[in-house]
VEXDRENFI-642041 format. One record per residue (C-alpha): residue in three letters; z, y, x. Coordinates in nm, 4 decimals. Layout:
<vonus>
[ALA, [Z, Y, X]],
...
</vonus>
This chain:
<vonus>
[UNK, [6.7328, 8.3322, 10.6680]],
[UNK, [6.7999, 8.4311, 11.0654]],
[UNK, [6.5689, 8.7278, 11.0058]],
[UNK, [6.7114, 8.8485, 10.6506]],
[UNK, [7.0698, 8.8374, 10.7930]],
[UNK, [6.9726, 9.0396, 11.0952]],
[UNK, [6.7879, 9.3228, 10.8673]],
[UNK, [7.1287, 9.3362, 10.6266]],
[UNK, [7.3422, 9.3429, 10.9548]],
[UNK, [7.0993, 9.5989, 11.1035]],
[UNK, [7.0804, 9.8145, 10.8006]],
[UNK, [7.4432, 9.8366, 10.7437]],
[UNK, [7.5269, 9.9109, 11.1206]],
[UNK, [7.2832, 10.2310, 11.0453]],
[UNK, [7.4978, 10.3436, 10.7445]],
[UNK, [7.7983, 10.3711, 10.9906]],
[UNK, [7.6206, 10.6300, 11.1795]],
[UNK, [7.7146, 10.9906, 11.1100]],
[UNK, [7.3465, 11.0911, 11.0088]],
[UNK, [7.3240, 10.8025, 10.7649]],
[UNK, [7.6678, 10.8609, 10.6816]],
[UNK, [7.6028, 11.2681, 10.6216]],
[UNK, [7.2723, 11.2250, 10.4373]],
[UNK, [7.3213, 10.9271, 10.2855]],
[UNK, [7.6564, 10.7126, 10.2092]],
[UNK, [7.8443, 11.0512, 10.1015]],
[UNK, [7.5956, 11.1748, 9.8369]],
[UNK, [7.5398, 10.8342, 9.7216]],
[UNK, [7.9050, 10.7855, 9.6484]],
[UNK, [7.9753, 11.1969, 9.5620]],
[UNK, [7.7279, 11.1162, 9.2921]],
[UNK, [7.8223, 10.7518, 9.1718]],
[UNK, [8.1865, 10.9075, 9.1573]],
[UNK, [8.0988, 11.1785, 8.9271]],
[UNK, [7.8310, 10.9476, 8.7214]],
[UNK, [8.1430, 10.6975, 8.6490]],
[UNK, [8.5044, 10.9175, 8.6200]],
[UNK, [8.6398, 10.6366, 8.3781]],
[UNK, [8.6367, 10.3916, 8.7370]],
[UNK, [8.8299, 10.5348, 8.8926]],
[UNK, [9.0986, 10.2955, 8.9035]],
[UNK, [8.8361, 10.0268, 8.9919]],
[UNK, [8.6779, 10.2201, 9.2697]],
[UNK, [9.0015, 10.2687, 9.4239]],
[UNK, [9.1293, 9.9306, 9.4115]],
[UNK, [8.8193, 9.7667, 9.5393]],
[UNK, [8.8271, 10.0391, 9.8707]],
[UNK, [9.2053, 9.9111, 9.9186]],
[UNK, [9.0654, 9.5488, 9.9254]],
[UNK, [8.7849, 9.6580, 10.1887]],
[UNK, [9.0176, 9.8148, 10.3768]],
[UNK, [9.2585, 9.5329, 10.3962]],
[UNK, [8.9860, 9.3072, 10.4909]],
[UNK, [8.8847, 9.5675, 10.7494]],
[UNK, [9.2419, 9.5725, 10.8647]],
[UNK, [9.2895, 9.1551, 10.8596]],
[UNK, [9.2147, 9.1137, 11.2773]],
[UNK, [9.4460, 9.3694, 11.3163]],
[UNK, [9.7757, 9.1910, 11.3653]],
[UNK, [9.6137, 8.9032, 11.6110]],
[UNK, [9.5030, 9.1734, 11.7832]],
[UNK, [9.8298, 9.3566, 11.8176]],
[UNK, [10.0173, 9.0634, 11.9356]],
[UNK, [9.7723, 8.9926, 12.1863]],
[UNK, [9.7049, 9.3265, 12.3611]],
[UNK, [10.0909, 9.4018, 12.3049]],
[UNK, [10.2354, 9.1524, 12.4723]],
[UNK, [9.9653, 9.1079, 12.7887]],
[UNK, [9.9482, 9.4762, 12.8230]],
[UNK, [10.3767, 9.4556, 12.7977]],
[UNK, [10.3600, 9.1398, 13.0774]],
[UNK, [10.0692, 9.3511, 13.2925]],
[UNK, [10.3124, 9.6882, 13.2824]],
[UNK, [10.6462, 9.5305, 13.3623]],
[UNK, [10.5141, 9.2991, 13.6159]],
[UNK, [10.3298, 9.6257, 13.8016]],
[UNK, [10.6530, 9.8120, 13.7615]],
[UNK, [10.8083, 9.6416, 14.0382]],
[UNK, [10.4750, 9.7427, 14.2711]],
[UNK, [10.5799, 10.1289, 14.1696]],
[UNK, [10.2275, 10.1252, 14.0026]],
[UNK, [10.0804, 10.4614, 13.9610]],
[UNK, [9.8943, 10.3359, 13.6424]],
[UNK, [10.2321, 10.2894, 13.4691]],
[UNK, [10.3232, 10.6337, 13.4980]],
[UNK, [10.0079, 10.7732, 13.3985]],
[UNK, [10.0339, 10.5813, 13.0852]],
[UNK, [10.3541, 10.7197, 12.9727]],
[UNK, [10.2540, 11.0720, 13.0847]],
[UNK, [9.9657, 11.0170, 12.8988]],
[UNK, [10.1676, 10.8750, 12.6114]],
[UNK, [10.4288, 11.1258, 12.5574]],
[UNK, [10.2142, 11.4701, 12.6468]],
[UNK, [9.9777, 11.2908, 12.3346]],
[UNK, [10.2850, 11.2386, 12.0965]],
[UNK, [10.4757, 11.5698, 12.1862]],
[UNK, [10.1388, 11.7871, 12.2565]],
[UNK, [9.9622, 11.6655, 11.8730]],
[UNK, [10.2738, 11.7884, 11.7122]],
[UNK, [10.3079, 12.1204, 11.8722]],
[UNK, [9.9397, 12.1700, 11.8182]],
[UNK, [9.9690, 12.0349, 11.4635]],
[UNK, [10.2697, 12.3047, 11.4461]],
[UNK, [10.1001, 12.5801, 11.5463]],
[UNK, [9.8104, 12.5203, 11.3289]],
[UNK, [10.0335, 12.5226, 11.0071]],
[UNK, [10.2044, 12.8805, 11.1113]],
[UNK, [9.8775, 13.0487, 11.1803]],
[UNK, [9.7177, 12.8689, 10.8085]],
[UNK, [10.0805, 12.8851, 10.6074]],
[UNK, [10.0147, 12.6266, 10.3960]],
[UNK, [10.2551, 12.6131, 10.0739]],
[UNK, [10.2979, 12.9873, 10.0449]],
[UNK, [10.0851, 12.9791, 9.6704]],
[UNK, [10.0441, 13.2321, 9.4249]],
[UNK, [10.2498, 13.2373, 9.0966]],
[UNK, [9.9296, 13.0694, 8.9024]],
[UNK, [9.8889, 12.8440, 9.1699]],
[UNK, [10.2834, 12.7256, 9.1469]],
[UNK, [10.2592, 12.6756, 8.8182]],
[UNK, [9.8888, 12.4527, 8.8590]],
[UNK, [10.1012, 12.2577, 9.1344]],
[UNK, [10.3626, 12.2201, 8.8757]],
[UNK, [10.1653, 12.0920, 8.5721]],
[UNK, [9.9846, 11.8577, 8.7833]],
[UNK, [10.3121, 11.6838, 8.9521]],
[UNK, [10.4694, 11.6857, 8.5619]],
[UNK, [10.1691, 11.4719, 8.4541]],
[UNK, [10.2123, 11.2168, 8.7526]],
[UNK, [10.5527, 11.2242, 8.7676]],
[UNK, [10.5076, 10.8429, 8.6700]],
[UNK, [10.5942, 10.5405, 8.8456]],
[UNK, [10.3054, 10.3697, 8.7602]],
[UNK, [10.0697, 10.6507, 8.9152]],
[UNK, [10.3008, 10.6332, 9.2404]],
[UNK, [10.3457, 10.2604, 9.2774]],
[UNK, [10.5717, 10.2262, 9.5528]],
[UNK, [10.7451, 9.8583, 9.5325]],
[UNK, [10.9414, 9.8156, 9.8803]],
[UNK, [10.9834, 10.2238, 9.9356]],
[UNK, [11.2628, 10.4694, 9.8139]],
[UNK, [11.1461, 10.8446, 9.8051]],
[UNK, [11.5014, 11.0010, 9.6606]],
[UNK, [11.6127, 11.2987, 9.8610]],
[UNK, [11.8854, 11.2323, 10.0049]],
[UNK, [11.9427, 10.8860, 9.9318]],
[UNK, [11.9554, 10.7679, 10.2795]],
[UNK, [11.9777, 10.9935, 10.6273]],
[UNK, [11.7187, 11.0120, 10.9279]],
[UNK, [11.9347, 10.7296, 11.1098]],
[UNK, [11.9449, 10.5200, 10.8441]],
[UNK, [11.5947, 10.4992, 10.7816]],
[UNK, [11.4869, 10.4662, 11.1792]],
[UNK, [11.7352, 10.1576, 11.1263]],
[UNK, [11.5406, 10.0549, 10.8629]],
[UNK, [11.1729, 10.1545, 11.0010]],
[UNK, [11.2410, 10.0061, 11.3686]],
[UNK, [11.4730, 9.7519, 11.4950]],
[UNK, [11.3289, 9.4010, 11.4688]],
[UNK, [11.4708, 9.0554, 11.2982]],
[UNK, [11.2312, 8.7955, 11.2015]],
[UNK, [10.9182, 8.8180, 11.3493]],
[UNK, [10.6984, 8.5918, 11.0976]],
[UNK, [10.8601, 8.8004, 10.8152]],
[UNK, [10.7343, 9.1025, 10.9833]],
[UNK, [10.3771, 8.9725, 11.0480]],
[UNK, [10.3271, 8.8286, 10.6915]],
[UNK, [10.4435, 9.2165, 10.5702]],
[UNK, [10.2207, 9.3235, 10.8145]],
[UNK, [10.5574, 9.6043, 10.9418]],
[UNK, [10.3495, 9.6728, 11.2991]],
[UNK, [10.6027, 9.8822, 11.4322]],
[UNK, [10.8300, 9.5634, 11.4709]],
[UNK, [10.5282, 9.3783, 11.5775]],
[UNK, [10.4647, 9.5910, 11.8148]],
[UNK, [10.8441, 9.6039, 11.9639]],
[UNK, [10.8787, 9.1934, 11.9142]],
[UNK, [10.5839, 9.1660, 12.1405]],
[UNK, [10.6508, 9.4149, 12.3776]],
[UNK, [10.9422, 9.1961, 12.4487]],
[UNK, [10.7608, 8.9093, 12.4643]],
[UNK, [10.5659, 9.0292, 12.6992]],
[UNK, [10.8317, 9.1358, 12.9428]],
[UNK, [11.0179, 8.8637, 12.9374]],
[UNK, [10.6480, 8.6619, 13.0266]],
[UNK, [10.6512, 8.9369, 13.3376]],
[UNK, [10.9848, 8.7305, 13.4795]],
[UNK, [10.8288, 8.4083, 13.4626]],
[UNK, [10.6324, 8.2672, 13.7080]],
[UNK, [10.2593, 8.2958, 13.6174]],
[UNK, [10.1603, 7.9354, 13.6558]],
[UNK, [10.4279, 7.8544, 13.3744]],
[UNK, [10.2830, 8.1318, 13.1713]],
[UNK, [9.8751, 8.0798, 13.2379]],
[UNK, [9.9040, 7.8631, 12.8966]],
[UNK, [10.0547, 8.0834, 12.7176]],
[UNK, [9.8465, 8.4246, 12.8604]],
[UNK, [9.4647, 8.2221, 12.8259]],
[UNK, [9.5860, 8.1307, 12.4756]],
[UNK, [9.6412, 8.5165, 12.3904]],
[UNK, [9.3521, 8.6282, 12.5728]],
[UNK, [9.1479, 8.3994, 12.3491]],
[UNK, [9.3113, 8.5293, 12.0377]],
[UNK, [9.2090, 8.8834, 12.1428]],
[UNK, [8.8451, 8.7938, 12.2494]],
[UNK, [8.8096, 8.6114, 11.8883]],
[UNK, [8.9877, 8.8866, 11.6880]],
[UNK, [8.7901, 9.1576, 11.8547]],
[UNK, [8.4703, 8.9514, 11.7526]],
[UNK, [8.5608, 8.9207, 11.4220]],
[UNK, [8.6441, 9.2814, 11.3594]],
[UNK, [8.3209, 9.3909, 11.4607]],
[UNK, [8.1584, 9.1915, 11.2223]],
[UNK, [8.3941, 9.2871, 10.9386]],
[UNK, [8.3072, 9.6709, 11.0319]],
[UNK, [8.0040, 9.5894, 10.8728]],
[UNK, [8.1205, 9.6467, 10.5587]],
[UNK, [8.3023, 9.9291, 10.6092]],
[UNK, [8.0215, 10.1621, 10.4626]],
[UNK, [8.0717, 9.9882, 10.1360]],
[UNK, [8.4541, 10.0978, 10.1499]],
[UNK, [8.4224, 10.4328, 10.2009]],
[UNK, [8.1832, 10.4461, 9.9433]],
[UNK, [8.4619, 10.3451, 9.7006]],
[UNK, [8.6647, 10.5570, 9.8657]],
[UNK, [8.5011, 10.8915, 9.7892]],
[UNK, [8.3929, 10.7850, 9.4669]],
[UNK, [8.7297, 10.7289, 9.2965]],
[UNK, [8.8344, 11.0495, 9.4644]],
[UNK, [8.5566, 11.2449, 9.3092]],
[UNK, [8.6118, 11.0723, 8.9608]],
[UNK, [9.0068, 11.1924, 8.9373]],
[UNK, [8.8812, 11.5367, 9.2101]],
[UNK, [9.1347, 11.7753, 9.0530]],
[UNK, [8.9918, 12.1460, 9.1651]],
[UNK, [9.2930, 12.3405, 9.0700]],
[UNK, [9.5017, 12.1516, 9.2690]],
[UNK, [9.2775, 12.0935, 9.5477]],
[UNK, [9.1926, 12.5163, 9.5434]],
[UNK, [9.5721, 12.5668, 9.5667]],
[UNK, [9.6835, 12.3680, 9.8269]],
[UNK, [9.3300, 12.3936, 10.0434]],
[UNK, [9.5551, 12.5181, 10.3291]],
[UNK, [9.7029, 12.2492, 10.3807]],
[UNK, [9.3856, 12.0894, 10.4325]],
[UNK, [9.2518, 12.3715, 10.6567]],
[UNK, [9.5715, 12.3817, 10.8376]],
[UNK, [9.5674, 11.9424, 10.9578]],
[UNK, [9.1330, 11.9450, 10.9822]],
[UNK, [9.1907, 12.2680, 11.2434]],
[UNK, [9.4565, 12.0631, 11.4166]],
[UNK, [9.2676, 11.8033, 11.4181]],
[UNK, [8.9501, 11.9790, 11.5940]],
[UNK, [9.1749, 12.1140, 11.8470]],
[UNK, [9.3303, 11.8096, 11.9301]],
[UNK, [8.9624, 11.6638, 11.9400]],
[UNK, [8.8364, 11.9648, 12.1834]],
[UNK, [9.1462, 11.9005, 12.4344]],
[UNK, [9.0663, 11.5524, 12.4341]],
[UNK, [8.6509, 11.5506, 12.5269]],
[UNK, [8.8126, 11.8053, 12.7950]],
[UNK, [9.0819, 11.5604, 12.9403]],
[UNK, [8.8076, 11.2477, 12.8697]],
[UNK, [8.5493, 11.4748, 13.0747]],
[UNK, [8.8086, 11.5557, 13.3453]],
[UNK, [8.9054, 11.1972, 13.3819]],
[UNK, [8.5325, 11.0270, 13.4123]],
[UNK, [8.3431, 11.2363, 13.6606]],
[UNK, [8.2197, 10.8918, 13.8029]],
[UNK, [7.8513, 10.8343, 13.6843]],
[UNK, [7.8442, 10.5565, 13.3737]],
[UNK, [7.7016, 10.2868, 13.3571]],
[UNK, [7.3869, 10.2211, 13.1202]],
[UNK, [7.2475, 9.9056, 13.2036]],
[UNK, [7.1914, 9.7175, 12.9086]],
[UNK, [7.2555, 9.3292, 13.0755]],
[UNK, [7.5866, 9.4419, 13.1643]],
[UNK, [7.8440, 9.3463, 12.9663]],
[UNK, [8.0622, 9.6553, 13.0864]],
[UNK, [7.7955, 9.9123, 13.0480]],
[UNK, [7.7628, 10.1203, 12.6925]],
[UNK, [7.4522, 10.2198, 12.5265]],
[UNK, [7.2410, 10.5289, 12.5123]],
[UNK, [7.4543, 10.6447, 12.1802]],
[UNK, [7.7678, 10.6452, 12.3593]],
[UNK, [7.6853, 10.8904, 12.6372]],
[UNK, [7.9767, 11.0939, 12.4608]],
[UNK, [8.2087, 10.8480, 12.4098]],
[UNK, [8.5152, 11.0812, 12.2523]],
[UNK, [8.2998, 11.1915, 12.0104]],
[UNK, [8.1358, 10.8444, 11.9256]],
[UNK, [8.5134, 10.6991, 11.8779]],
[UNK, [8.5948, 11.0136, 11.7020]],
[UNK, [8.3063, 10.9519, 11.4632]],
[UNK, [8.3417, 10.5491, 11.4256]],
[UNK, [8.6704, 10.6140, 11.3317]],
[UNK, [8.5747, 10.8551, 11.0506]],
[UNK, [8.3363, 10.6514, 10.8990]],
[UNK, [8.5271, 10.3616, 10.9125]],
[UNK, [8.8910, 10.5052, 10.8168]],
[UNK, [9.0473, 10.2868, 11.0111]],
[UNK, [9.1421, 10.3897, 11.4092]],
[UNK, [9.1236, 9.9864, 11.5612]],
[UNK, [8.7765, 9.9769, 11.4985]],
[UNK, [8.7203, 10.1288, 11.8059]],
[UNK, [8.9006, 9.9496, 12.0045]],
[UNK, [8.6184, 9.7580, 12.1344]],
[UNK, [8.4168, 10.0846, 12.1942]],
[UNK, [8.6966, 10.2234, 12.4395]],
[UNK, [8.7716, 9.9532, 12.6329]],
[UNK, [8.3956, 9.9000, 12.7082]],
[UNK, [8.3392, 10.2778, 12.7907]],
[UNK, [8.6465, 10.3068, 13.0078]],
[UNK, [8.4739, 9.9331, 13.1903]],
[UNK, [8.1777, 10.1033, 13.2359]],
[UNK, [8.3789, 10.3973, 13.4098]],
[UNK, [8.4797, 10.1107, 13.6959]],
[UNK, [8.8585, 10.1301, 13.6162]],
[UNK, [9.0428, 9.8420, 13.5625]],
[UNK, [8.9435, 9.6696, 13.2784]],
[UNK, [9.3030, 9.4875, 13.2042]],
[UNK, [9.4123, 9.8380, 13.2247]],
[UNK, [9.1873, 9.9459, 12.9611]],
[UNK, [9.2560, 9.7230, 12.7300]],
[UNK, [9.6947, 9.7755, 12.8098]],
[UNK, [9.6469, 10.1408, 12.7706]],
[UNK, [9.3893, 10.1493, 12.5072]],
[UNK, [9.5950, 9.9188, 12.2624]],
[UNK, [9.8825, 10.1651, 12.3331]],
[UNK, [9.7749, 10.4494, 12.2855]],
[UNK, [9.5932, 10.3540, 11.9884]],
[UNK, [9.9467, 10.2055, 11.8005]],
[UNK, [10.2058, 10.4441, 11.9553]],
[UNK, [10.0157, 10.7610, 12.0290]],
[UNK, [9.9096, 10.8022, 11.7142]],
[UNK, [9.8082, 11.1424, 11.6894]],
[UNK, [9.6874, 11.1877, 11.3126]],
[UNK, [9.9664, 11.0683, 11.1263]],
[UNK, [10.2228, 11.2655, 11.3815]],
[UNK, [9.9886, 11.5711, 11.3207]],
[UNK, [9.9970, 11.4896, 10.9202]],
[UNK, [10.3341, 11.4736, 10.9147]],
[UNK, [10.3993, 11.8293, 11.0979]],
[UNK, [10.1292, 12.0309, 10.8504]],
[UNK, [10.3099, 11.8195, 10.5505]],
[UNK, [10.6884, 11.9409, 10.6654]],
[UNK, [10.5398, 12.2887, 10.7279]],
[UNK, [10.3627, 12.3074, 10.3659]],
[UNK, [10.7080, 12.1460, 10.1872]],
[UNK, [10.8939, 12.3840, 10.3468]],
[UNK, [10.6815, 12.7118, 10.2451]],
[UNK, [10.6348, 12.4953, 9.8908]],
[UNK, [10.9994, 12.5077, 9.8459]],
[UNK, [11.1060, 12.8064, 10.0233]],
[UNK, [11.3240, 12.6619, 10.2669]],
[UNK, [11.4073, 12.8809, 10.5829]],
[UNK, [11.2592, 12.7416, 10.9125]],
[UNK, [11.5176, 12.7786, 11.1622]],
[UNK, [11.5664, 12.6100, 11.5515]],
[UNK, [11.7330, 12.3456, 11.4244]],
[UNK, [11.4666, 12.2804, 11.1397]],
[UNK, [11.1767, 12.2653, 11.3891]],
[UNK, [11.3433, 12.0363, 11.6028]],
[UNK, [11.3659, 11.8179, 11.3225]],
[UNK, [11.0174, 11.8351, 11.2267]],
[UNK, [10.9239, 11.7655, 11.5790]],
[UNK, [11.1541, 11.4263, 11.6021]],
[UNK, [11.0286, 11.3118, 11.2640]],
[UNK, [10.6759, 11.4075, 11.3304]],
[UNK, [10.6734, 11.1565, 11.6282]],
[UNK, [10.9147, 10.9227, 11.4590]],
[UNK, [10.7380, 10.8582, 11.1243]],
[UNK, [10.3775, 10.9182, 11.2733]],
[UNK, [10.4347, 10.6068, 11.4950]],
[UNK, [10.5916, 10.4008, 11.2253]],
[UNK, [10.2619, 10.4418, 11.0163]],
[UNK, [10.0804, 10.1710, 11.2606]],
[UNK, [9.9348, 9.9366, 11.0479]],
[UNK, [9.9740, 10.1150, 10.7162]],
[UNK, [9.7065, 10.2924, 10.5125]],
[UNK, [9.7109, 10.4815, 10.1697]],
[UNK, [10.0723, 10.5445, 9.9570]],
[UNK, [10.1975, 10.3160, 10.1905]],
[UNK, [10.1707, 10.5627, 10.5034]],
[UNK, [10.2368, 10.8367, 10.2656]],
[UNK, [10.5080, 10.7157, 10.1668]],
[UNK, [10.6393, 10.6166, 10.5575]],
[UNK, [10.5759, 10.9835, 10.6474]],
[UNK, [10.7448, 11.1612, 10.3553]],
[UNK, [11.0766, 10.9559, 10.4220]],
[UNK, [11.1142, 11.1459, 10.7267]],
[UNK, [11.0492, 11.4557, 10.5694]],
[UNK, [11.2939, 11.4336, 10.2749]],
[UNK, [11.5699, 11.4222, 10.5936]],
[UNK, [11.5078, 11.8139, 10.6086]],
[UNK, [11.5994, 11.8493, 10.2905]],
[UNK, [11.3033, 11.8625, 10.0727]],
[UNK, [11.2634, 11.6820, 9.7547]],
[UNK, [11.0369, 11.3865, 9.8139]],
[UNK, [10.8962, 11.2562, 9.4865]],
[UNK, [10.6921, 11.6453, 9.4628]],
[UNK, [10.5753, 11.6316, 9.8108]],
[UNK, [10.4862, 11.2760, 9.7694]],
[UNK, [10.2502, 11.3359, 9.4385]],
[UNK, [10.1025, 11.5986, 9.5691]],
[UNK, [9.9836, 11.4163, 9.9336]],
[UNK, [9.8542, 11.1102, 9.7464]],
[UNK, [9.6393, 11.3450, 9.5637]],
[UNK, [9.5123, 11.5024, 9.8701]],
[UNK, [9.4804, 11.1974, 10.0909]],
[UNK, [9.1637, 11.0438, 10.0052]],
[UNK, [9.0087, 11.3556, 10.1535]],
[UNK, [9.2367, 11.3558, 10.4792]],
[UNK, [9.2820, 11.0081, 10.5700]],
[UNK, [8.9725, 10.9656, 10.7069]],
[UNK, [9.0173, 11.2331, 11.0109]],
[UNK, [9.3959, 11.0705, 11.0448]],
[UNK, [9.1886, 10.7859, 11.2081]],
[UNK, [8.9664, 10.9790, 11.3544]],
[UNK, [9.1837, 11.1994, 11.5780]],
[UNK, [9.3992, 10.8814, 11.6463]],
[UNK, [9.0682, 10.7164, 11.8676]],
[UNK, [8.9418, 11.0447, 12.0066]],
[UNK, [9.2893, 11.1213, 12.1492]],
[UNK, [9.3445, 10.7211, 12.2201]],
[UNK, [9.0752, 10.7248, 12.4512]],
[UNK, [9.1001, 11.0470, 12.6407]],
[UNK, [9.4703, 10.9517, 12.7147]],
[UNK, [9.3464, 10.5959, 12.8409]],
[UNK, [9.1168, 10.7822, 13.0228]],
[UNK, [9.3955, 10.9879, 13.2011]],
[UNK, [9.6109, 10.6462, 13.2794]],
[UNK, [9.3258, 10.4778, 13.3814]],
[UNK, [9.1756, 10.7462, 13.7083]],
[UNK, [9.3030, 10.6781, 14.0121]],
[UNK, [9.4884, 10.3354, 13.9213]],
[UNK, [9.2078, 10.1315, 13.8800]],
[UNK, [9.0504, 9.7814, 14.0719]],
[UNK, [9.1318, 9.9796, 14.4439]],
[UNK, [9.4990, 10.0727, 14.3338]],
[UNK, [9.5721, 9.7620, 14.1965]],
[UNK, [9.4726, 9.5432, 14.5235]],
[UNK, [9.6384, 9.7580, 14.7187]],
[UNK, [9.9636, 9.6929, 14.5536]],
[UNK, [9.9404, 9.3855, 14.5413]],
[UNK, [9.8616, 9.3214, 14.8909]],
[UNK, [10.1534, 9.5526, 14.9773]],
[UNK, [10.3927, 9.2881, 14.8097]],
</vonus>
């Protein structure tokens, strides 16, 4: 039984690899997509289960790294550690520099500027889903106009009841709930707290455990994932709006170049590849941006490589409390695909609808990239779609079009949202990890 579970565990840790992944889970679900079109519906639901169950560790997680990285920053505030303001250099060139790159992208590829055949293909196909069934949004309103940019950040952000916001799984307000928890552990004494901090370390050993056993079946998700998007694959759609794809995958590759640079710059140290130690990384993960960046894509899902990080950056010699603090934030807050999504989408609604882009416009787009790419932590599918296009409706472009025509397009797009996300996660961590690691933190605290 030992021996059969280990050749089903082994077998589907090689379908997560990209060469398996290339040659072998794609066709397989290309062509079990196209063999059964009238599945659709069941192909899709079943990958929203997987991913779910994919997702489940997530929240523990959260909590856990949130609120000890929170206590571990606010408590080496007061020592003027350099490691805290590497992290929100690192934090805020990631946010601000994903947009402008996703920005620049979308000018050079104009996506939304169509032909009159392909405005009126883009117009047949949002009259036939112009159907609340097909969009299925419960909790989320996509009038334009109905509410302004304040009002939804009001809506999106502050925090009230935290175990309402965990079972609803709203991680933004996680996150900020335990960021304050944290802090306000940083004021206590630590021998009050050591309960308290052991019981969330457990929590995030344990969750971490358990989600990389769940990856395991995250071949089998993505496999329903492509094939219900190759049973409903609409051509004429997809050929008229394919620069919007071109436009976010280039963004995406340059965001993934400038962070194997910064990763590179940041890790000149020599790695460590010794297989008994539990810091070192294997063989495979020589080039670890491109590994994460990879995981993440086959996996659709940008936590799964949390693990992966956190042991690279350990096998660097920095601090590994600071890797895990600066890995779990830039993985929820600098969340580079969905901030880089959001940019190409306001770009392509805005050539869609012929709407002039003035100063004041691209501002805008900037503060709502950010805004509503951060507030899609924990979200996946309509849901984030639907998160992201809020924002967008602020500029004034009507949602419910925009928001049709990005669910049909996701399937092929979410999967390099998570990717970018880890590649970018860990070259920032990288960046707020040099310099600040075991050495700095002794000496500060032998200077207090």
């Amino acid at each position: 039984m030992n021996s059969t579970s280990r050749r089903v565990s082994t077998f589907l840790e090689n379908l997560s690899r990209p060469s398996y992944f290339v040659l072998g889970v794609a066709p397989f679900a290309i062509l079990l997509g196209w063999l059964l079109p009238q599945a659709s519906t069941l192909f899709q639901h079943l990958g929203g289960a997987g991913l779910g169950v994919i997702s489940l560790p997530a929240i523990p997680v959260v909590i856990s790294s949130v609120t000890l990285g929170a206590e571990q920053l606010a408590r080496s505030a007061r020592r003027h550690s350099r490691f805290n303001r590497r992290l929100w250099i690192a934090l805020i060139t990631t946010c601000i520099g994903a947009t402008l790159i996703a920005f620049f992208c979308a000018l050079a590829q104009q996506p939304g500027v169509l032909t009159p055949e392909a405005q009126v293909m883009v117009g047949t196909f949002i009259e036939e889903k112009s159907d609340p069934i097909y969009i299925n949004l419960n909790q989320v309103s996509t009038g334009s106009g109905e509410k302004n940019l304040f009002d939804i950040v009001l809506e999106l952000i502050p925090p009230s009841n935290f175990f309402f916001h965990t079972a609803n799984a709203e991680m933004i307000k996680i996150i900020l709930v335990s960021a304050i928890a944290g802090v306000a552990m940083s004021t206590i004494e630590p021998a009050r707290t050591d309960t308290l901090r052991n019981l969330l370390e457990s929590v995030n050993s344990i969750s971490k455990k358990v989600l990389d056993y769940i990856l395991l079946i995250s071949p089998i998700v993505i496999i329903f994932f492509i094939a219900s998007s190759v049973s409903t694959f609409n051509l004429g759609l997809l050929s008229s709006t394919l620069t919007f794809g071109v436009a976010y995958v280039s963004a995406c590759m340059v965001c993934l170049g400038a962070a194997v640079l910064v990763y590179r710059w940041n890790t000149k140290a020599p790695v460590s590849v010794n297989p008994e130690s539990p810091g070192s990384v294997s063989k495979e993960e020589r080039n670890p941006v491109l590994q994460a960046f990879t995981s993440a894509l086959t996996t659709a899902n940008s936590l799964a490589t949390y693990s992966l990080i956190t042991r690279n950056l350990s096998a660097r010699n920095f601090n590994p409390d600071q890797a895990d603090t600066s890995t779990s934030i830039n993985l929820l807050i600098g969340r580079t695909g969905p901030i880089a999504y959001v940019t190409v989408a306001a770009i392509f609604a805005l050539n869609f609808f012929d709407l002039p882009l003035s100063l004041d416009v691209i501002l805008k787009v900037i503060t709502i990239s950010i805004l509503f790419g951060i507030a899609t932590a924990g979200l996946h599918g309509v849901a984030a779609i639907a998160v992201m296009v809020q924002g967008i409706g602020d500029i004034g472009i009507p949602t419910q079009p925009l928001l049709l025509m990005l669910i049909a397009l996701d399937p092929l797009l979410m999967f390099f949202r998570s990717a970018v996300s880890s590649a970018t996660a860990m070259a920032a961590s990288a960046y707020a990890c040099n310099n600040s690691g075991m050495g700095d933190l002794n000496s500060s605290e032998a200077a207090t």
